[in-house]
C-alpha positions in Angstrom: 8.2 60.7 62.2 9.1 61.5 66.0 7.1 59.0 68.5 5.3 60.1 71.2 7.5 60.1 74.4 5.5 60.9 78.0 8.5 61.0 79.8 11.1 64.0 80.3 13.8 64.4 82.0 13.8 65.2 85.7 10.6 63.3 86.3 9.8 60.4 88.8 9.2 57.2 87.0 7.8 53.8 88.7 9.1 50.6 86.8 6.7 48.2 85.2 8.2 45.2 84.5 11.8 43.5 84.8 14.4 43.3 87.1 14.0 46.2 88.7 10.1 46.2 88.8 8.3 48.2 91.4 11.0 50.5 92.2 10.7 54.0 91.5 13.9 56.7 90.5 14.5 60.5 88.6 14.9 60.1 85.2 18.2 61.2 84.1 18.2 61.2 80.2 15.6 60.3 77.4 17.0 58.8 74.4 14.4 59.8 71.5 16.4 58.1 68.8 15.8 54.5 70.3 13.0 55.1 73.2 15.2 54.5 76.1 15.9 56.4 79.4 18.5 56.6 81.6 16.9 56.4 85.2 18.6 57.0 88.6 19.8 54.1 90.6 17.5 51.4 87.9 19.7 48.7 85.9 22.5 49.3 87.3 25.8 47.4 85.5 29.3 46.8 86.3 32.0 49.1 84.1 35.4 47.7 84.4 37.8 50.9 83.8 41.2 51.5 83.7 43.3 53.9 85.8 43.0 57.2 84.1 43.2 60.9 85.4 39.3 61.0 86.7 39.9 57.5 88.5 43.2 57.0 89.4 42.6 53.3 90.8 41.0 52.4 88.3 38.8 48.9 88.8 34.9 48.1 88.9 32.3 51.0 88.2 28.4 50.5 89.2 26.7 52.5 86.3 23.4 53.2 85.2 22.3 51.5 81.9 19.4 53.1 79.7 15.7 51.0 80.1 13.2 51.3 77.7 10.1 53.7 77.8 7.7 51.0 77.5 8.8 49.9 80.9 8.5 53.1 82.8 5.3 55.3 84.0 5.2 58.5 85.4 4.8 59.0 88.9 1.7 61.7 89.8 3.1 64.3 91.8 -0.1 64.7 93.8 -0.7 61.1 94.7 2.4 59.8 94.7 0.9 56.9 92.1 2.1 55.5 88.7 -0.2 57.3 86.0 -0.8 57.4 82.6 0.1 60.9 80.6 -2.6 62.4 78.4 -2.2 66.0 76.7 -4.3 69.2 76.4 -4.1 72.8 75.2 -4.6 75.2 77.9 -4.7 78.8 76.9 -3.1 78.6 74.1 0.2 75.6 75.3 0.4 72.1 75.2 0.5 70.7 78.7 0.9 66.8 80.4 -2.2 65.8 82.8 -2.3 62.6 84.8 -5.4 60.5 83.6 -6.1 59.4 87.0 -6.1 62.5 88.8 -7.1 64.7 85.6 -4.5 67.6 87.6 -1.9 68.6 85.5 2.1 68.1 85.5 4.7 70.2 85.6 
């Protein structure tokens, strides 16, 4: 059974808890299989690589490493906030709403 994931790809997330708590970035990737995102410029790790065609020098990469959903909320377009996600049927689709704002996301 497929668990429910708020978050798609493209959208603003703040994040909750952790290291890299308070900061906001664009979500890159969502990883249904194990519930973890990739987000822009959040938990950030060192990749050591070797010279190759793409990176001739070769040496010490900063990289993004995946967080998990539990940790992330969306970000309400109109308020700039964190929010949490609800879902409705309007005319017929199933679309995303903010709970605080009630507006809903694109």
């Amino acid at each position: 059974m497929q668990k429910k994931i708020n978050i798609k790809k493209g959208d603003t997330v703040f994040v909750n808890t952790g290291e890299y708590k308070g900061q906001q970035g664009r979500v890159l990737e969502v990883i249904r299989k194990s519930d973890r995102a990739i987000v822009e410029g959040i938990n950030l790790v060192s990749k050591h690589t070797k010279p190759n065609a793409k990176s001739p020098q070769g040496g010490i990469l900063k990289k993004e490493a995946t967080i998990h959903i539990s940790n992330l909320m969306l970000v309400d377009p109109a308020t700039g906030k964190p929010t949490r996600i609800g879902k409705k049927v309007i005319k017929d689709t199933l679309v995303r709403y903010s709970k605080t704002t009630g507006e809903e996301i694109k």
